[in-house]
C-alpha positions as CSV (number, residue, x, y, z in Angstrom):
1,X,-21.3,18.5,38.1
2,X,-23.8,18.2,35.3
3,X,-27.0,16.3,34.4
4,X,-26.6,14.0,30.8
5,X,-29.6,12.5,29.7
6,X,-28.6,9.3,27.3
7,X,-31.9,7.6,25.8
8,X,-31.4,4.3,23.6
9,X,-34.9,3.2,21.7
10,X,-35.5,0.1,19.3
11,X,-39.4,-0.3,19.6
12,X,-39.8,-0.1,23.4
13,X,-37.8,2.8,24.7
14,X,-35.1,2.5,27.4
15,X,-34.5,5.7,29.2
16,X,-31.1,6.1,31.5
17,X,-30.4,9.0,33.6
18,X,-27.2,9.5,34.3
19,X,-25.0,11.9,36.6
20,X,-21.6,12.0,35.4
21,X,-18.2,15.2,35.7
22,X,-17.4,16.8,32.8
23,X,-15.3,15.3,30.3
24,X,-15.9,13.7,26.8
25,X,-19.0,12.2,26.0
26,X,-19.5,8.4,26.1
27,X,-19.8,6.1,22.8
28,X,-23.1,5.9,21.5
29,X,-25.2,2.7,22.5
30,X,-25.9,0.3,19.4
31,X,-29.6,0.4,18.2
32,X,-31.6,-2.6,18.7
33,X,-32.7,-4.8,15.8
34,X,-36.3,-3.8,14.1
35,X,-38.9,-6.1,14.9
36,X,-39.8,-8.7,11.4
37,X,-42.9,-7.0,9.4
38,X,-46.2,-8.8,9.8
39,X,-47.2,-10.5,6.2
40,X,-48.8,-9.4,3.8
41,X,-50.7,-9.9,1.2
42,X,-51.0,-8.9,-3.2
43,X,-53.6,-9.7,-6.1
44,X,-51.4,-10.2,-9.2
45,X,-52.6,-10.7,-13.1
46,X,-52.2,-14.6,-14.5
47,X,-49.7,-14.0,-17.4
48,X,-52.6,-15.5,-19.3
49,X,-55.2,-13.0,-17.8
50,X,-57.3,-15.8,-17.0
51,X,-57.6,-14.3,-14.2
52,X,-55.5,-13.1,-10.7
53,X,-53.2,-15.4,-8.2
54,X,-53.4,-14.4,-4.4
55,X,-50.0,-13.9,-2.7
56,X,-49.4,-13.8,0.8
57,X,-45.8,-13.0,1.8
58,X,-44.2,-14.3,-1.3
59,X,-46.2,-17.6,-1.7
60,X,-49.5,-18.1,-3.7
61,X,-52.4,-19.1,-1.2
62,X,-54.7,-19.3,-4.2
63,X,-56.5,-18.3,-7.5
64,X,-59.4,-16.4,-8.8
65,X,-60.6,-17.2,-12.2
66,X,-62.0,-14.4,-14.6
67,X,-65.8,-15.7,-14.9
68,X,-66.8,-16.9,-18.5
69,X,-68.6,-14.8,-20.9
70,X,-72.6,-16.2,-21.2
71,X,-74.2,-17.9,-24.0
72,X,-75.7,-16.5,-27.3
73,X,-79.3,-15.7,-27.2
74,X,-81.7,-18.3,-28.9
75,X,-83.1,-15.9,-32.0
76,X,-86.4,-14.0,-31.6
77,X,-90.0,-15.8,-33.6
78,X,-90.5,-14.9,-37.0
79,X,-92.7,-11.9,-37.8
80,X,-96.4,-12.1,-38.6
81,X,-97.4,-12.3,-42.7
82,X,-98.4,-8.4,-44.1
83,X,-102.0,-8.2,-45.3
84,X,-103.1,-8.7,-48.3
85,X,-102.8,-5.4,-50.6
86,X,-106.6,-4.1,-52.0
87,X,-107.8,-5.4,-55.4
88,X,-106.5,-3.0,-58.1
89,X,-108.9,-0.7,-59.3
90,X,-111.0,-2.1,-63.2
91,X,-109.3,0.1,-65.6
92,X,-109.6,0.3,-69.0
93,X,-107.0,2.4,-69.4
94,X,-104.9,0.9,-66.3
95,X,-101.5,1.3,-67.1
96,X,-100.0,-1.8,-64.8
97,X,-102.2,-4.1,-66.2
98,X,-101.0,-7.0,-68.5
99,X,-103.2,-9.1,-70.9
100,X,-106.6,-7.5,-69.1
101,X,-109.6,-7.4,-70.8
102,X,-112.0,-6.6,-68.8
103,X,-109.1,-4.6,-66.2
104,X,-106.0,-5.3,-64.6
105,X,-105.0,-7.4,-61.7
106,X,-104.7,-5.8,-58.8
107,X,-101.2,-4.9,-57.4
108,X,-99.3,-7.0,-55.2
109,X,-100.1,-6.3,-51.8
110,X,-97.4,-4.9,-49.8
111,X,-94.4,-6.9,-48.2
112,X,-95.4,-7.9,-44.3
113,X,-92.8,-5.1,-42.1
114,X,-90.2,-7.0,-40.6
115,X,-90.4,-9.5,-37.1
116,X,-88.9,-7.9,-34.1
117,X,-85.7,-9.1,-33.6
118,X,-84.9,-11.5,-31.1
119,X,-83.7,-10.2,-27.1
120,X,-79.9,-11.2,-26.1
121,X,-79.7,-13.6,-24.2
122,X,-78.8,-13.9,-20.6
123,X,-75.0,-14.0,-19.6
124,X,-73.5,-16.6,-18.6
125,X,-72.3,-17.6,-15.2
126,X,-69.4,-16.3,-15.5
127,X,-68.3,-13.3,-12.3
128,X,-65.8,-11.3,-11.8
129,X,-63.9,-10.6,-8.5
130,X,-62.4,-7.6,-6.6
131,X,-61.2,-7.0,-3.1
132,X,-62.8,-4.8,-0.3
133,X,-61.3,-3.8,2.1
134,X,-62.9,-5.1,5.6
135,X,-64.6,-2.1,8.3
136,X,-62.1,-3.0,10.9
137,X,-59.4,-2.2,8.3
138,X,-58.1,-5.9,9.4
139,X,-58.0,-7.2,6.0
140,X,-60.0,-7.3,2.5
141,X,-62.7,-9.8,1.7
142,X,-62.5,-11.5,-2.0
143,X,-65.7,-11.3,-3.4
144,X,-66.9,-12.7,-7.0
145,X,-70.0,-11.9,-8.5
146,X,-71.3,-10.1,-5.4
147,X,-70.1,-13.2,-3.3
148,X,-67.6,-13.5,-0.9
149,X,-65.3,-16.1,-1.5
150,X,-62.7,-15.4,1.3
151,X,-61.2,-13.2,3.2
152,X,-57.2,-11.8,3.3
153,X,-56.3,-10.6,6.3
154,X,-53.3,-7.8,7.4
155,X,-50.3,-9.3,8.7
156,X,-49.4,-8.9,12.3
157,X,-47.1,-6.6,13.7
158,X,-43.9,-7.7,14.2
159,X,-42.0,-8.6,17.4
160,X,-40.7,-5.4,19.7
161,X,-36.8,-4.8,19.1
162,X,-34.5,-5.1,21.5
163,X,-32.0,-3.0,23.7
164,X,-28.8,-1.5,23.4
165,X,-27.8,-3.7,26.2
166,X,-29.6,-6.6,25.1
167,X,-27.9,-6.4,22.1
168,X,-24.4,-6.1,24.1
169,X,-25.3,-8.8,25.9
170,X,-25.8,-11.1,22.5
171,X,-22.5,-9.8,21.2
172,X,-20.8,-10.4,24.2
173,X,-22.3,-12.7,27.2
174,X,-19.4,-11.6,29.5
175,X,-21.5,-8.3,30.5
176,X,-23.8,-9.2,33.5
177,X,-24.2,-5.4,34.9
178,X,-25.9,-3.0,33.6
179,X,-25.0,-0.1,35.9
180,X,-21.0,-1.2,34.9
181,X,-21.8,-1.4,31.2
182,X,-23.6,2.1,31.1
183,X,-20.5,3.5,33.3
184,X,-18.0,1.8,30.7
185,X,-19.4,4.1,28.3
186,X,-18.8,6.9,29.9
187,X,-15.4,9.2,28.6
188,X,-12.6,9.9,30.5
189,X,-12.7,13.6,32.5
190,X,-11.1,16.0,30.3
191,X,-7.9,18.0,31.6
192,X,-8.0,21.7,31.7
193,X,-4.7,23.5,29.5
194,X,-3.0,27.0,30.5
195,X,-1.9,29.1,28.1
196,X,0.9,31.8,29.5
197,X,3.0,35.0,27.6
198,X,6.3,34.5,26.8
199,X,8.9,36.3,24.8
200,X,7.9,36.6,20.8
201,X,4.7,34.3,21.3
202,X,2.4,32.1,23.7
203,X,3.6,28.6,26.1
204,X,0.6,26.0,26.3
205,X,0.8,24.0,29.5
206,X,-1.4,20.7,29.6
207,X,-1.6,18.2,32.3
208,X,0.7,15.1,31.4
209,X,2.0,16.8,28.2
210,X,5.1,18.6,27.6
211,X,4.3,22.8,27.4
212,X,4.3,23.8,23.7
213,X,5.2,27.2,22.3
214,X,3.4,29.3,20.0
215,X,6.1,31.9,18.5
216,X,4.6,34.7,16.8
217,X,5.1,35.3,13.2
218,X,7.5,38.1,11.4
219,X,6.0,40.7,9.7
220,X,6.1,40.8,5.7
221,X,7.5,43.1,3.3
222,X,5.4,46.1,2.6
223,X,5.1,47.1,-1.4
224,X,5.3,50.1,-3.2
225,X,3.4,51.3,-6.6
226,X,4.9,53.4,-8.8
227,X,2.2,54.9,-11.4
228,X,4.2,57.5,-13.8
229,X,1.7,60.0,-15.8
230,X,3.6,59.4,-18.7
231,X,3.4,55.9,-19.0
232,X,1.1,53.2,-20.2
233,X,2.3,50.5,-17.0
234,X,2.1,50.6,-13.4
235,X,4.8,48.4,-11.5
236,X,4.5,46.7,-7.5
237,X,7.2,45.8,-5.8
238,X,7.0,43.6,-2.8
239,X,10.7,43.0,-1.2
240,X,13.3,42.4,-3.9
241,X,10.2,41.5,-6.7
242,X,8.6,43.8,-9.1
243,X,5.9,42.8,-11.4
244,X,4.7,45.4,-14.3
245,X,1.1,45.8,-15.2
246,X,-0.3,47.5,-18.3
247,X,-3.0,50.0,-17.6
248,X,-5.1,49.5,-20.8
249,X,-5.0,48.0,-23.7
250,X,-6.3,48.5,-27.3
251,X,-5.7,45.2,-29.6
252,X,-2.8,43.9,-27.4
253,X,-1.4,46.8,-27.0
254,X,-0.7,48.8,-23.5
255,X,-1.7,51.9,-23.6
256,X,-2.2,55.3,-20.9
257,X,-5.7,56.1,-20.4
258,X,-4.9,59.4,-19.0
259,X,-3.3,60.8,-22.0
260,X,-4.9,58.1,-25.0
261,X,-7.7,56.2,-25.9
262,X,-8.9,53.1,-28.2
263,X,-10.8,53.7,-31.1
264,X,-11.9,51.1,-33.2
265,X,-8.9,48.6,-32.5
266,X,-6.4,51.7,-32.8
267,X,-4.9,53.9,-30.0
268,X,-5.5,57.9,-30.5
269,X,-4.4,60.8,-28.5
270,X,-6.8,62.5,-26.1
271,X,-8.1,66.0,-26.8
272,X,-7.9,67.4,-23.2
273,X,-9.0,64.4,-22.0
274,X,-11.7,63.8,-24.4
275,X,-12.0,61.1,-26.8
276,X,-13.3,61.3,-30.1
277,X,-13.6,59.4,-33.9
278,X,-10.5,60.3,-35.5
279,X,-12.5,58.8,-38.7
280,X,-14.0,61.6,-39.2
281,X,-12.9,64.3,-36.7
282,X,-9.3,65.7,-35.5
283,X,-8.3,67.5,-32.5
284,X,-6.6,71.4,-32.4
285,X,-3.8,70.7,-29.6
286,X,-3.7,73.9,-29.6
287,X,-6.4,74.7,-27.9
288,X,-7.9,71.2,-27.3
289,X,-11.2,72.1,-29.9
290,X,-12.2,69.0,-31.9
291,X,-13.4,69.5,-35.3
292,X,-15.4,67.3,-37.6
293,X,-14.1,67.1,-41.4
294,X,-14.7,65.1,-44.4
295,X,-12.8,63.4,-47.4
296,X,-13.2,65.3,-50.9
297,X,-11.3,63.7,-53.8
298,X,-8.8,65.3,-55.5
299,X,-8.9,68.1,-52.4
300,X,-8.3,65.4,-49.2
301,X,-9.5,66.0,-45.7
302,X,-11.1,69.1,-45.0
303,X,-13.2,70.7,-41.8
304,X,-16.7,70.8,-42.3
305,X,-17.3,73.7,-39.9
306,X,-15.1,76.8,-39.8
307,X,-11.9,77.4,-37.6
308,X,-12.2,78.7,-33.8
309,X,-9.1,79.5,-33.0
310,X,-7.8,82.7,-31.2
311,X,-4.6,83.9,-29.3
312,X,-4.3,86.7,-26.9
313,X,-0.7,86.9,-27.2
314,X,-0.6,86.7,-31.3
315,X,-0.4,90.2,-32.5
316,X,-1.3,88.8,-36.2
317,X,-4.8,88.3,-34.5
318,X,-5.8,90.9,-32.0
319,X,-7.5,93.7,-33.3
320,X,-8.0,91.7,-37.0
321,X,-10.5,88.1,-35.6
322,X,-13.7,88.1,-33.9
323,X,-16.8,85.7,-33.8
324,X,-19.0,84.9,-36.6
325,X,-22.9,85.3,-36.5
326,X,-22.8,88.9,-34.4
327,X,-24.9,92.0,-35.0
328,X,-23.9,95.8,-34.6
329,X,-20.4,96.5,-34.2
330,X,-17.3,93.8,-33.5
331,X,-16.6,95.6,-30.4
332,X,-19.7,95.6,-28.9
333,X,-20.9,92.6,-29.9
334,X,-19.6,89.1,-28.9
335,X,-21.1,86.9,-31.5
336,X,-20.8,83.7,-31.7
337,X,-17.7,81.2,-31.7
338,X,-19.1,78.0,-31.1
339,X,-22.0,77.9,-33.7
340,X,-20.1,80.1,-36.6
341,X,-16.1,79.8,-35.8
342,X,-13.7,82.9,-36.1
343,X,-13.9,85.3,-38.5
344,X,-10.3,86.7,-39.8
345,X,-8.9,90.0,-42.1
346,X,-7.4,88.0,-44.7
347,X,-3.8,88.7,-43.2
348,X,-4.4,87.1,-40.1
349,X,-6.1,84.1,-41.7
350,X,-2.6,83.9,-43.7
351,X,-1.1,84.7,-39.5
352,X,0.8,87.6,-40.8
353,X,0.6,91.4,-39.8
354,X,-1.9,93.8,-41.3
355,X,1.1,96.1,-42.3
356,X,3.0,92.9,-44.2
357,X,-0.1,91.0,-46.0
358,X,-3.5,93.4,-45.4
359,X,-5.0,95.9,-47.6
360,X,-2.9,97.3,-49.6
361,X,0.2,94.9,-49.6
362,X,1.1,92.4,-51.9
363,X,1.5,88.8,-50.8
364,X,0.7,86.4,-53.2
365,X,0.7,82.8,-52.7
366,X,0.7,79.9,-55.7
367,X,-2.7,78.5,-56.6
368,X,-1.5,75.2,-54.9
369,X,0.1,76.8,-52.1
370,X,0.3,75.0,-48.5
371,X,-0.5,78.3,-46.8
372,X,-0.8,76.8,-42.2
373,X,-2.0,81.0,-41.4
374,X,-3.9,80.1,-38.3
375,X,-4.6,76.6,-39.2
376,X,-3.6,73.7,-36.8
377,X,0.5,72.1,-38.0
378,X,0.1,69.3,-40.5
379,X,-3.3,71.5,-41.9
380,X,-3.5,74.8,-44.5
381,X,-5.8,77.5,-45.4
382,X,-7.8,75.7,-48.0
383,X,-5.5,77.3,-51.9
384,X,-7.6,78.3,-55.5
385,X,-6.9,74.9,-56.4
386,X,-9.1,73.2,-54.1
387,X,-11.6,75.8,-54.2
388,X,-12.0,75.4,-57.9
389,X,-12.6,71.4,-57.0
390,X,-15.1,72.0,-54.2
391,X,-17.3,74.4,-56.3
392,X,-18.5,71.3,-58.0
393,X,-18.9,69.4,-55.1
394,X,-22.4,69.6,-53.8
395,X,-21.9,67.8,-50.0
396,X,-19.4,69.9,-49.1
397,X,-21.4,72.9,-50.6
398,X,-24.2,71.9,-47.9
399,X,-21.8,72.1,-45.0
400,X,-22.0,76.3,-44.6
401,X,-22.5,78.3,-42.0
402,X,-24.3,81.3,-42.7
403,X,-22.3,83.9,-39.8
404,X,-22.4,86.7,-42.1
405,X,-18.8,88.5,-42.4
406,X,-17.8,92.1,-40.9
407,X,-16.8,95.0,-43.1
408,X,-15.6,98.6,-41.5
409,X,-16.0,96.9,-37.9
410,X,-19.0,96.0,-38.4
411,X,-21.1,93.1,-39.3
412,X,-23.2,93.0,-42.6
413,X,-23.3,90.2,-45.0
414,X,-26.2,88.5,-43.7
415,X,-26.9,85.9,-46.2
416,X,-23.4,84.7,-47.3
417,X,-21.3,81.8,-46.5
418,X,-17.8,82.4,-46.8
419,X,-14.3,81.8,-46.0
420,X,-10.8,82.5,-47.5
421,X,-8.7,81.0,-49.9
422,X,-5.0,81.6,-49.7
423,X,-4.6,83.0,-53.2
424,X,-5.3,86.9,-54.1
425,X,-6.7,88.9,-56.8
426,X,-9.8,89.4,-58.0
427,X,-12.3,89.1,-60.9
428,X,-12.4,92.8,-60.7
429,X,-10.3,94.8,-63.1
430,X,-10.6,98.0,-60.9
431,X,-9.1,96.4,-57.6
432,X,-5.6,95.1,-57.6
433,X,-4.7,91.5,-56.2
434,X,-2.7,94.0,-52.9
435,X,-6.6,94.5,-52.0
436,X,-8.4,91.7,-52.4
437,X,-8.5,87.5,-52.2
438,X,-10.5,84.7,-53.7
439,X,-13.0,82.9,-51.1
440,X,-14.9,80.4,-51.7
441,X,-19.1,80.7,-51.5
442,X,-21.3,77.7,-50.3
443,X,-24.1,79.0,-52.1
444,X,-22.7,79.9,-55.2
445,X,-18.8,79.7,-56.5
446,X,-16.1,81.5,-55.7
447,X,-15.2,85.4,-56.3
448,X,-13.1,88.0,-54.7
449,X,-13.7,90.0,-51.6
450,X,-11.6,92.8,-49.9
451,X,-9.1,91.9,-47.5
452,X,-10.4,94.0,-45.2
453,X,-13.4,92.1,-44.6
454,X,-13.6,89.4,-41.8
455,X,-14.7,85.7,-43.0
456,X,-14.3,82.3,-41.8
457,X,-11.6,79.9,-42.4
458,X,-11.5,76.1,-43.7
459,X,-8.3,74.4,-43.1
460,X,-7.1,70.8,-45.5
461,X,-4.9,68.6,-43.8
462,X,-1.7,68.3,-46.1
């Protein structure tokens, strides 16, 4: 059993306590009906704002007229005459003087100042009104010019409202009772519901009802992702459906992030994972090294640093390559690949054996020759032709890299900037082309140097 406590107001409160057993709560009483508002009262303009008409609760109890404006002044007495002006003075020579024998006539006497002018005159009886409100706050007395003419008084509070049974009563005269009416509100007790296991779900058992069972659901399909390395789309499938999804794309077109990428609106290969601009570099697969290179014309693309590239298992280069920018002996010293690039005997920079193509052997290219060596596939070691073209080319001459060469096994050259042509012979009548090749100088042209010498390499795409 618990307590309820209903309470129904409309301007007096009512206040039922009521014991009741659970079940749903009774229908809300109806509210009484508010009490009319006493009247009250409003000043409001004339349209011809003569003045302002009194209203009290919608009907005009009277008027106040806007007092007249007073009459003019009567004007002020005219000013007293000006004194006579003092006799002019007997001249002979007087200059004002007309007709004068014996002197002049005296000058006019001066103009009498101005009278006063008149005061205003008094207003007329004309007032105007306002409205103040009274101490007791019952009201506001009218006054006009400092006079009261009458006083407008609050309205009175309207009547209390009534109760929710009152009100029941009105709409229906049958109900006598309170107690009963108060009790007819009340809800029916609720019935309690069991709920019980059965097999594959739940029985609900409520009084009066028949049971209802609950059975539980099947399990869905489970899905699978397949996500190849080598492709640009993952698929799901869920049951007997697949659905393909791309997994990037570049300008509406799917692509594999793990072995591409987008650059400017185009799809490129990944250097070892790496992206780069392939406007204006390419990448060694060989080796994943990513080199920068410009356009020359009439010579094409060509690196703007020199070639790193070395391989353990390539007889052609062990024991003939080493880094640029080193001091002291190539065995001892290290160098430095990354800032200067590789520096290769002319026969490995052409990828061929010492005892084939190095000091000593014959192996002339053309001028024009497409020479790979140890350039990248789709690139060549940079022929006479294009040498002769880039020796007048002043931005590509500013690209060098001053690494020096070695000579004997060791490193010397320490102010040139150098790598090999494919083309040999020499401006040198005394050495044979077997012994030497043409390379082409960043400071200065091109000449001939011994094959025996390590410089760098500059590969052209073909």
């Amino acid at each position: 059993m618990k307590k309820r406590l209903l309470g129904l107001t409309m301007g007096s409160a009512l206040v039922f306590s009521i014991f009741a057993c659970s079940g749903e709560d009774g229908k809300d009483g109806i509210n009484g009906v508010d009490g009319k508002d006493g009247t009250s009262c409003a000043v409001k303009a004339l349209k011809d704002e003569s003045g302002f008409k009194v209203i009290c609760d919608g009907d005009s109890v009277g008027v106040i007229k806007n007092g007249e404006n007073g009459k003019d002044g009567s004007d002020g007495k005219d000013g007293s005459d000006g004194k006579d002006g003092k006799d002019g003075k007997n001249g002979v020579n007087g200059k004002d003087g007309k007709d004068g024998v014996n002197g002049k006539n005296g000058k006019d006497g001066e103009d009498g100042k101005d009278g006063e002018d008149g005061k205003d005159g008094t207003d007329g009886d004309g007032k105007s009104c306002n409205a103040v409100a009274l101490e007791d706050s019952t009201g506001y007395k009218i006054l006009c010019g400092g006079d009261s003419v009458g006083v407008v008084l609050n309205g009175e509070k309207g009547d209390a409202g009534k109760s929710a049974f009152e009100i029941a009563q009105e709409l229906d005269p049958t109900i006598t009772d309170e107690a009963a009416w108060i009790a007819s509100l009340k809800g029916a007790a609720g019935q309690n519901c069991t709920a019980s296991s059965v097999t594959n779900g739940v029985k609900i058992t409520c009084p009066g009802s028949s049971p209802v069972t609950i059975t539980n659901g099947t399990n869905g399909a489970g899905c699978s992702v397949s996500n190849p390395s080598n492709s640009a789309y993952i698929t799901v499938t869920c049951g007997s459906s697949s659905t393909t999804i791309a997994k990037a794309y570049c300008a509406g077109t799917a692509y594999n992030p793990a072995v591409d990428f987008c650059y400017d609106r185009t799809i490129a290969v990944l250097c070892g994972g790496k992206s780069y601009n392939p406007g204006n570099q390419f990448c060694d697969t060989r080796d994943n090294k990513i080199y920068p290179y410009m356009v020359v014309s009439g010579v094409g693309s060509i690196m703007t640093t020199n070639l790193n590239y070395y391989d353990s298992n390539n007889s052609n280069l062990v024991g003939s390559s080493w880094c640029g920018g080193g001091s002291g002996t190539a065995t001892t010293s290290s160098g430095n690949c990354n800032t200067y690039g590789r520096f290769y005997k002319w026969a490995a920079a052409m990828n061929q054996a010492e005892t084939k193509c190095g000091y000593g052997y014959n192996c002339q290219y053309a001028k024009n020759a497409k020479i790979q060596g140890v350039c990248p596939s789709g690139w060549h070691v940079m022929n006479y032709n294009e040498m002769d073209i880039l020796a007048g080319n002043s931005d590509y001459k500013s690209t060098g890299q001053n690494g020096g060469c070695i000579t004997n096994g060791e490193y010397g050259c320490s102010t040139s900037e150098m790598v090999w042509t494919s083309y040999q012979g020499s401006t040198d009548d005394q050495n044979p082309p077997e012994k030497t090749a043409y390379y082409f100088q960043f400071y200065h042209d091109y000449v001939s140097l011994y094959k025996s010498y390590a410089i760098g390499v500059r590969c052209v795409k073909n």
